[in-house]
Backbone as a ProteinNet text record, in pm:
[ID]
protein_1_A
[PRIMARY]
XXXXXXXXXXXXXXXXXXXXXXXXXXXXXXXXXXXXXXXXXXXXXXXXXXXXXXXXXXXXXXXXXXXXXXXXXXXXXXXXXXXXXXXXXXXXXXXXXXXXXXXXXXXXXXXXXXXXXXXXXXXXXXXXXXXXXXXXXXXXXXXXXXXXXXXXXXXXXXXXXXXXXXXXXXXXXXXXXXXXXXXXX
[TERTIARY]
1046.5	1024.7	1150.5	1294.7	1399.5	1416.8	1325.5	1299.1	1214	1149.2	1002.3	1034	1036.3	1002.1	980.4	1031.1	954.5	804.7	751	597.5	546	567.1	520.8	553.6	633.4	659.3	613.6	560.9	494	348.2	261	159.8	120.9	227.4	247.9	194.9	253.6	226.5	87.2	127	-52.8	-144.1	-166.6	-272.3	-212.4	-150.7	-91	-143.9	-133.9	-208.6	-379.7	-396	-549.9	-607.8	-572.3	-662.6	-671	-580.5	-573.2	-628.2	-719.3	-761.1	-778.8	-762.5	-791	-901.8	-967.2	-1106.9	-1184.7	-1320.6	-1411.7	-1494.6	-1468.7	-1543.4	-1606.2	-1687.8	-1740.8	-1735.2	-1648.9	-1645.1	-1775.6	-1761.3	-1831	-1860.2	-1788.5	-1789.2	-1872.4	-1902.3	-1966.1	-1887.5	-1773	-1643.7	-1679.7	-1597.2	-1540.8	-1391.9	-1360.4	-1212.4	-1168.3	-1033.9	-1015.6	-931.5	-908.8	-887.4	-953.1	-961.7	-973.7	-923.3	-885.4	-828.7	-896.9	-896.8	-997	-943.3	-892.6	-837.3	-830.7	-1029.3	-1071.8	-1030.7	-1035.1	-940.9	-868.5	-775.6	-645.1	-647.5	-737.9	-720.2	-816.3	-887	-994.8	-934.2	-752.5	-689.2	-580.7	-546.9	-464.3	-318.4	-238.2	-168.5	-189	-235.7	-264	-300.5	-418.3	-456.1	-365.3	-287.6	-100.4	-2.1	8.7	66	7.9	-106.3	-159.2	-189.5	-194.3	-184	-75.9	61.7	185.9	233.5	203	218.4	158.5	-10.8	-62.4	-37.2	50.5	58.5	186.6	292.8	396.9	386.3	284.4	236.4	230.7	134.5	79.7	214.2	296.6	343.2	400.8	424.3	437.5	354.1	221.8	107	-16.5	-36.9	-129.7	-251.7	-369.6	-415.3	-526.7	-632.5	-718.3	-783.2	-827.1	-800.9	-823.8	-803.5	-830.8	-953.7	-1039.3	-1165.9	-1195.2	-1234.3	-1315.4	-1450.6	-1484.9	-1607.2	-1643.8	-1789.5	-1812.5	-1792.4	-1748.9	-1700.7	-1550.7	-1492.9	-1381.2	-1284.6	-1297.1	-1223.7	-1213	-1352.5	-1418.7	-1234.6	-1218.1	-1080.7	-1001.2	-971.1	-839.7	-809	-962.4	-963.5	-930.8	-992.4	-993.8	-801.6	-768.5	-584.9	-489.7	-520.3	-496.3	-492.8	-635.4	-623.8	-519	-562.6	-477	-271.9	-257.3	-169.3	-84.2	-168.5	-122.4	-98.4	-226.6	-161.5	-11.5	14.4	112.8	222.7	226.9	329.2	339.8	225.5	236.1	195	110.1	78.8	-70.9	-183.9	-294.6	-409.4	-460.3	-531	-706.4	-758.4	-899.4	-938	-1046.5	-1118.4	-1228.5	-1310.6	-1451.5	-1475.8	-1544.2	-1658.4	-1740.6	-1743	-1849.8	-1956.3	-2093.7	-2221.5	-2248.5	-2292.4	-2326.4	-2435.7	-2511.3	-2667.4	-2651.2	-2736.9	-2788.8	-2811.5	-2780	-2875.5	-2992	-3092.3	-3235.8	-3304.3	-3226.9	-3269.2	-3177.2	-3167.8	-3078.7	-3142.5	-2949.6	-2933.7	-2916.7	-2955.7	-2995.7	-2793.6	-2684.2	-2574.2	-2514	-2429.2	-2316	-2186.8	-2143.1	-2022.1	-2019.8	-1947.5	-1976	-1829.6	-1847.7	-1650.4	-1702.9	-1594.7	-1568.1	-1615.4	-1682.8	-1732.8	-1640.1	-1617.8	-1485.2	-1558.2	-1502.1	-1554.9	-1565.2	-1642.4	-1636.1	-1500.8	-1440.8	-1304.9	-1212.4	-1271.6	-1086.1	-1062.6	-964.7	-871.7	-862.4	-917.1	-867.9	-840.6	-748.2	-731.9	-827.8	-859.4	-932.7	-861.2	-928.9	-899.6	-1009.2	-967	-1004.5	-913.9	-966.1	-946.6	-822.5	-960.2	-913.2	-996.4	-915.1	-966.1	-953.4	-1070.9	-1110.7	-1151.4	-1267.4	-1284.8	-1302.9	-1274.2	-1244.4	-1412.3	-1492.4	-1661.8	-1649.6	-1618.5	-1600.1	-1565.8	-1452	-1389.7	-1466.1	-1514.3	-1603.9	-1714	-1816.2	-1880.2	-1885	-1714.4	-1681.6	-1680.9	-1586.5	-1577.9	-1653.3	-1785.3	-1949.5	-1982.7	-2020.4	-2055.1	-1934.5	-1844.3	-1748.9	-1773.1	-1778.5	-1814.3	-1945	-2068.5	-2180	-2138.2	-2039	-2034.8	-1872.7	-1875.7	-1751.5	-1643.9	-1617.8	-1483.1	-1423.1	-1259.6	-1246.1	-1085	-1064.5	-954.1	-914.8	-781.4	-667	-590	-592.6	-537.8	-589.2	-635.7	-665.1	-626.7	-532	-483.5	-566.5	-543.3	-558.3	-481.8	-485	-382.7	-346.8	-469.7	-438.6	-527.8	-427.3	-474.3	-473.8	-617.4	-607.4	-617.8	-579.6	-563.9	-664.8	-768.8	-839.7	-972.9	-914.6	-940.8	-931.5	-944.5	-986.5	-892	-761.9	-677.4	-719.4	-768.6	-808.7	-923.9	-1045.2	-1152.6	-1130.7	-1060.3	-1012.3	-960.5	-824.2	-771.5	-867.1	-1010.9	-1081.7	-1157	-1137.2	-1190.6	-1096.5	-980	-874.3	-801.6	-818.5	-736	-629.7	-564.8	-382.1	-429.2	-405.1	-469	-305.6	-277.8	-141.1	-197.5	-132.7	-144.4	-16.7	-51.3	112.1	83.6	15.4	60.4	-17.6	-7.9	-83.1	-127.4	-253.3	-248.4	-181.3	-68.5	61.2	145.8	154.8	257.5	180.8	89.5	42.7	49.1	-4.7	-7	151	252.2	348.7	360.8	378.7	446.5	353.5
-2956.6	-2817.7	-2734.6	-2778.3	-2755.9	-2633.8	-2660.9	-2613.5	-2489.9	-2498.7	-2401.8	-2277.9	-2126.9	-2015.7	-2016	-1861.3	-1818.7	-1812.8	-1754.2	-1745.6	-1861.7	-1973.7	-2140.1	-2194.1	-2191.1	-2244.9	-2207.3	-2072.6	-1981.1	-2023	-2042.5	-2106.7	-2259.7	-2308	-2474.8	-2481.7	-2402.9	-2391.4	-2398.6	-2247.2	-2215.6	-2307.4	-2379	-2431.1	-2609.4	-2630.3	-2751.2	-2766.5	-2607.3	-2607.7	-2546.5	-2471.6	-2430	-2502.1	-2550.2	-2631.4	-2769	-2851	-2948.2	-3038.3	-3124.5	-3182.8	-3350	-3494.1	-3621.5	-3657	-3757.6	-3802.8	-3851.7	-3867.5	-3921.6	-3797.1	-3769.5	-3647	-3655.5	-3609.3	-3606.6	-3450.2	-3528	-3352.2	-3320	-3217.3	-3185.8	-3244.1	-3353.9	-3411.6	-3554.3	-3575	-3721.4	-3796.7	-3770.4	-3870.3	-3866.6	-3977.8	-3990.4	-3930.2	-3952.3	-3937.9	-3960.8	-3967	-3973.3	-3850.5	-3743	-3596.1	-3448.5	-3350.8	-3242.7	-3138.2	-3057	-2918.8	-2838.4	-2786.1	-2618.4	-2500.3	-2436.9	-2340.5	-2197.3	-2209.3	-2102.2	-2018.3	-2139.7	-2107	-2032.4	-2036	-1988.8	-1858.9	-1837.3	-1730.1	-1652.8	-1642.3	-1561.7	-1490.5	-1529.7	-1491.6	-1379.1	-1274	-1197.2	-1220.6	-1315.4	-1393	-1479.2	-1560.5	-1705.6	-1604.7	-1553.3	-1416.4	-1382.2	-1325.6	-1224.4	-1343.1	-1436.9	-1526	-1595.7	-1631.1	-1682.8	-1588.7	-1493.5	-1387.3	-1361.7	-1338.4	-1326	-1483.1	-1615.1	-1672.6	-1707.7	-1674.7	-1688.8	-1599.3	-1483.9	-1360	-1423.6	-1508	-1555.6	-1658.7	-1736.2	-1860.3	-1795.2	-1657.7	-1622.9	-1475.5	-1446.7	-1319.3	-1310.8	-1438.1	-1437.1	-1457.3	-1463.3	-1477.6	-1320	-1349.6	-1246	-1266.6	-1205.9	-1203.3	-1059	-1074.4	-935.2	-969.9	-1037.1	-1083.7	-1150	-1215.8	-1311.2	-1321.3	-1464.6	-1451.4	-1602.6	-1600.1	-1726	-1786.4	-1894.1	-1937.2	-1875.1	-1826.5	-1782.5	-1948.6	-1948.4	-1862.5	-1894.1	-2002.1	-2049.8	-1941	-1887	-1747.1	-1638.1	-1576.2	-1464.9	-1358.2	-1471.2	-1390.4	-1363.4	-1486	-1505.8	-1350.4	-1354.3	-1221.2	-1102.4	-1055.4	-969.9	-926.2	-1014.3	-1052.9	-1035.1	-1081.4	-1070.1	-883.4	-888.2	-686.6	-602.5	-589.1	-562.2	-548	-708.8	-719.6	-703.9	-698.2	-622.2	-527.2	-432.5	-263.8	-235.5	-320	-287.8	-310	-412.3	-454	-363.9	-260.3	-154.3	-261.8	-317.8	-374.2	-431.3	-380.8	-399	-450.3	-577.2	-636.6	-639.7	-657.2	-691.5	-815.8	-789.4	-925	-913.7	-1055.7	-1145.6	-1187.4	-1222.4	-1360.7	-1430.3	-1569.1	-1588.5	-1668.9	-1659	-1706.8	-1822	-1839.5	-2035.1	-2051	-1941.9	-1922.9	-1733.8	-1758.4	-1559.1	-1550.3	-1421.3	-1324.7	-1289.8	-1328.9	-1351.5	-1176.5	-1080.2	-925.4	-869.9	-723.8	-652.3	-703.9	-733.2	-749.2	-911.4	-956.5	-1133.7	-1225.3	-1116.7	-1177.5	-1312.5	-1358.3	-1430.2	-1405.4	-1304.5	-1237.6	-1103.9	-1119.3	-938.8	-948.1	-754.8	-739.9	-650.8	-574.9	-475.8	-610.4	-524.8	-581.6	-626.3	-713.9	-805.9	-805	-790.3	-750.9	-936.2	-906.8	-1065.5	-1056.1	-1196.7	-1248.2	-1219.4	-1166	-1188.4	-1264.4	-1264.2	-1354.6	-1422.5	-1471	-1465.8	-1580	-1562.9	-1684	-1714.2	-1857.8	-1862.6	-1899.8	-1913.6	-1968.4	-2040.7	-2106.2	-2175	-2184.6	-2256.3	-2269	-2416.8	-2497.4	-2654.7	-2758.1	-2826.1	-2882.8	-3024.5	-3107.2	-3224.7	-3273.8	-3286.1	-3337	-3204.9	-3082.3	-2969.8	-2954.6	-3020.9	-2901.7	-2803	-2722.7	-2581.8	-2480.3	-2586	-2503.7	-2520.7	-2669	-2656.3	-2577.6	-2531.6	-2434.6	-2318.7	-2269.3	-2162.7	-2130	-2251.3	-2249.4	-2191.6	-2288.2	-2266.3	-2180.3	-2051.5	-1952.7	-1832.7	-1823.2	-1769	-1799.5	-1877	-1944	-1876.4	-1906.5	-1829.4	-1655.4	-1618	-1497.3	-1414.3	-1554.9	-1538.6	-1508.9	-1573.7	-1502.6	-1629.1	-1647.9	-1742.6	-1763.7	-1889	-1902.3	-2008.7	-2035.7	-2121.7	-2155	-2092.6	-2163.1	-2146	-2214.4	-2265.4	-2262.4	-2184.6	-2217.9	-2251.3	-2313.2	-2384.4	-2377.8	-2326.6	-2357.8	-2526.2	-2606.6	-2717.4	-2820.4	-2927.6	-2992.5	-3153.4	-3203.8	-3328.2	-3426	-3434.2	-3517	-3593	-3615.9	-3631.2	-3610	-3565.8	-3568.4	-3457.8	-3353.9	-3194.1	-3120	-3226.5	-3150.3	-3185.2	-3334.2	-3393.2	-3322.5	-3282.5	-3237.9	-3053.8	-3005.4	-2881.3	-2864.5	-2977.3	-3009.2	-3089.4	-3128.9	-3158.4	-3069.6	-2928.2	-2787.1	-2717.1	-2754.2	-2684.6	-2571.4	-2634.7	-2538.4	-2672.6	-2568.7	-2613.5	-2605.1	-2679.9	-2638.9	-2631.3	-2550.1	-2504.2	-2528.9	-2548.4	-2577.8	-2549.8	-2481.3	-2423.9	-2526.4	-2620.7	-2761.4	-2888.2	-3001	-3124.6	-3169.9	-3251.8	-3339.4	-3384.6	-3445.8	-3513.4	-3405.8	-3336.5	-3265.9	-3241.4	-3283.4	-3251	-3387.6	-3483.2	-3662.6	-3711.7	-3663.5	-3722.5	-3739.9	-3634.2	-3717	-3768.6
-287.3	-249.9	-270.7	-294.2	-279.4	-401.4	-519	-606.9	-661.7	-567.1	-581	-537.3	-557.3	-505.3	-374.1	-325.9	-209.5	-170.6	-240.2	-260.6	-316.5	-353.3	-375.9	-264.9	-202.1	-28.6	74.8	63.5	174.5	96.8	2.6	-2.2	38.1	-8.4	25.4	180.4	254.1	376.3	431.5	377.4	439.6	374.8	216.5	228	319.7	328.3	391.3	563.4	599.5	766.9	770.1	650.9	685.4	593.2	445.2	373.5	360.9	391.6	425.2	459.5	446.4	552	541.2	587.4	601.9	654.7	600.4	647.2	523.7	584.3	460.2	424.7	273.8	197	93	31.3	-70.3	-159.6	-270.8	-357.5	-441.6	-470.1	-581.9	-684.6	-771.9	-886.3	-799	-691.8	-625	-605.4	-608.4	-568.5	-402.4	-363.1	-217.8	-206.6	-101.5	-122.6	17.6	41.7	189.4	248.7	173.7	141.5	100.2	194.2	95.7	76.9	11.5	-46.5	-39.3	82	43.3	91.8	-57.5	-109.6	-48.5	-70.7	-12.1	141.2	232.3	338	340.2	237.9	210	95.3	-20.3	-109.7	-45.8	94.9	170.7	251.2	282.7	349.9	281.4	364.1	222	202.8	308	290.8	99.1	151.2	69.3	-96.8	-75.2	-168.4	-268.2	-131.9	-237.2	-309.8	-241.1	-300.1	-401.3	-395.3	-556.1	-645.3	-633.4	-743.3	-795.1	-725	-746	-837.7	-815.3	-856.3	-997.7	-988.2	-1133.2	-1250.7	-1154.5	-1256.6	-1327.5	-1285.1	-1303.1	-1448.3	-1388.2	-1473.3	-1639.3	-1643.7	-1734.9	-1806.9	-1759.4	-1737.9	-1947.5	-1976.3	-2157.9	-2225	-2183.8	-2285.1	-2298.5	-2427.7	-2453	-2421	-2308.2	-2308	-2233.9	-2276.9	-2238.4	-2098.2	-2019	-1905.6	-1822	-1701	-1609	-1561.8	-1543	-1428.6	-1418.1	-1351	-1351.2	-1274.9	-1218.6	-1156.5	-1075.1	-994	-863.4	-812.8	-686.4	-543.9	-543.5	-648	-657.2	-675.5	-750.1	-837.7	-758.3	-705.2	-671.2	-575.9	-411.2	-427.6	-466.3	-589.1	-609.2	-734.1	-768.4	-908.7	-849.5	-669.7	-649.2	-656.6	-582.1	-571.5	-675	-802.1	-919.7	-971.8	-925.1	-961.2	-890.8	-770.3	-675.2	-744.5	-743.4	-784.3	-878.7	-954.6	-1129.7	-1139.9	-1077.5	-1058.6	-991.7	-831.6	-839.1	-870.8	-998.4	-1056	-1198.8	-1188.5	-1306.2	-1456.7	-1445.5	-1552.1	-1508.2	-1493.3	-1432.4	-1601.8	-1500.3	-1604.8	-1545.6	-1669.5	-1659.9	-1597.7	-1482.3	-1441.3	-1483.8	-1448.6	-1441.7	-1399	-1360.9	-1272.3	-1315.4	-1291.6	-1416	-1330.4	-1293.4	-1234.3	-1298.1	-1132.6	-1202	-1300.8	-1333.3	-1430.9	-1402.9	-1528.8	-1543.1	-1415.8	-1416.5	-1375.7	-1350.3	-1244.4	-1263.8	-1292.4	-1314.6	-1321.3	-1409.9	-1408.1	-1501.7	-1653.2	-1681.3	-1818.8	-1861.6	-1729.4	-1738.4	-1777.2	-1711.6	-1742.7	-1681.8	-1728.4	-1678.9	-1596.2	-1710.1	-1659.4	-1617.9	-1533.9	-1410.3	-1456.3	-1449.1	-1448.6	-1611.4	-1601.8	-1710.3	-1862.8	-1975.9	-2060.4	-2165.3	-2196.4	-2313.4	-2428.8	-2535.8	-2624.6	-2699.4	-2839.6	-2870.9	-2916.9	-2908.8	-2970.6	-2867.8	-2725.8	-2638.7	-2596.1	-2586.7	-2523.5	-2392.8	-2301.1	-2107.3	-2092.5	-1973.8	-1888.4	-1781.1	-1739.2	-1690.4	-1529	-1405.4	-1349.2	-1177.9	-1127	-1018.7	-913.5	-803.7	-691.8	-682.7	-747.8	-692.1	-887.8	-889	-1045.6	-984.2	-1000.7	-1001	-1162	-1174.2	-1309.9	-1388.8	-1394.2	-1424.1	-1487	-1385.5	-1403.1	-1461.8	-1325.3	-1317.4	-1469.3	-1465.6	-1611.6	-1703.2	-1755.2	-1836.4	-1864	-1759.7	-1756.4	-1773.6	-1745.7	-1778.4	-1920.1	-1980.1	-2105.7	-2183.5	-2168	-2218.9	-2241.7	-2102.1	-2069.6	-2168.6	-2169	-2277.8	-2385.4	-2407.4	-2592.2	-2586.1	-2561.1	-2558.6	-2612.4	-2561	-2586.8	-2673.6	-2731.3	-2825.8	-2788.9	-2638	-2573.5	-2567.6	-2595	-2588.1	-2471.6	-2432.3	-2329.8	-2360	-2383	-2409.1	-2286.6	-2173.5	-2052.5	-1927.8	-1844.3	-1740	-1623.7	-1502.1	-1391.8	-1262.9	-1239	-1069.3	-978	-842.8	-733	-720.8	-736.2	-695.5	-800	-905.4	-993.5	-940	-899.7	-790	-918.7	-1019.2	-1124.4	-1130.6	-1134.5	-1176.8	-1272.5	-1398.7	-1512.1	-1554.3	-1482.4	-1514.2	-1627.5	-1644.5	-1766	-1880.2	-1884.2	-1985.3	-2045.6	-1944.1	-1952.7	-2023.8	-1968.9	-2031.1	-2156.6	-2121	-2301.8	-2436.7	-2381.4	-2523	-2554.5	-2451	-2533.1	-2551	-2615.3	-2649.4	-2537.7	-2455.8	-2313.4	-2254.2	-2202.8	-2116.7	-2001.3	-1904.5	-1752.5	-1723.5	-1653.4	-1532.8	-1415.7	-1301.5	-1162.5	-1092.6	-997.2	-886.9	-843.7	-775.9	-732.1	-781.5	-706.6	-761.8	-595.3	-632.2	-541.7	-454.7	-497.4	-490.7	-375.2	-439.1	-344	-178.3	-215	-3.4	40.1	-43.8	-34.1	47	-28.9	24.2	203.5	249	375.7	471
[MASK]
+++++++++++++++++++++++++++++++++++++++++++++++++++++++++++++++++++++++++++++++++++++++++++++++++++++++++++++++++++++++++++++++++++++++++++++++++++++++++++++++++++++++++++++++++++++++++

């Protein structure tokens, strides 16, 4: 930790006391585990919020891209945080959201959020990456509509597979932390 930012230590925290948790669980991917990470706790909060925005804006702050979004419900604050935050860093970017299926009305969409034209660019992002589902789906749902994303962030990458799973659709997954770093003590 000796290493990490202000705002990576003041998250460490908070998800370390509200997301945290030991016991017997079952994730999303059908794993067990004797751990879980939930994020949400923490990016629902405007604490946890400001700080992962400040941090993902960091991650991404040399790459070109047209703009950030990612999964419902994983994403949903962290995008709102991201906006917020961009403006007042005077450099305000485009979000998305992307639904687990259409739209059962309207215009039958995927993606909510100002309209991307085909061929942009975004980063994607999540909450928590296990076998990186999530992302994959995202992927999908973008490709469907000719948008494409080369990197990936996560607050929390529980290594299990989700980089691998990202990197055989040509995406980089980033993570402000790992597994690992709550495991230790």
């Amino acid at each position: 930790m000796e290493n990490w930012s202000d705002d990576k230590k003041k998250l460490f925290v908070l998800i370390k006391k509200d997301g945290f948790f030991k016991g017997d669980f079952t994730l999303s991917s059908g794993k067990k585990s004797n751990y879980y990470l939930d994020c949400r706790r923490v990016t629902l909060s405007a604490e946890g919020a400001y700080y992962t925005a400040r941090l993902f804006l960091e991650m991404v702050k040399d790459e070109k891209f047209d703009a950030i979004g990612g999964p419902t419900l994983g994403a949903d604050p962290m995008v709102g945080a991201l906006g917020a935050v961009s403006m007042q860093n005077n450099k305000p970017v485009k979000m998305f959201i992307i639904r687990k299926e259409p739209k059962g009305h309207g215009r039958g969409q995927m993606l909510e959020g100002p309209t991307l034209a085909k061929g942009a660019k975004v980063v994607l992002i999540d909450d928590v990456a296990t076998t990186g589902k999530a992302f994959v789906h995202s992927l999908d749902a973008l490709a469907r509509e000719e948008i494409t994303a080369r990197i990936c962030l996560c607050v929390i990458d529980r290594g299990e597979g989700g980089r691998e799973a990202v990197a055989a659709r040509g995406c980089e997954l980033r993570s402000i932390f790992t597994a690992e770093d709550f495991l230790k003590d």
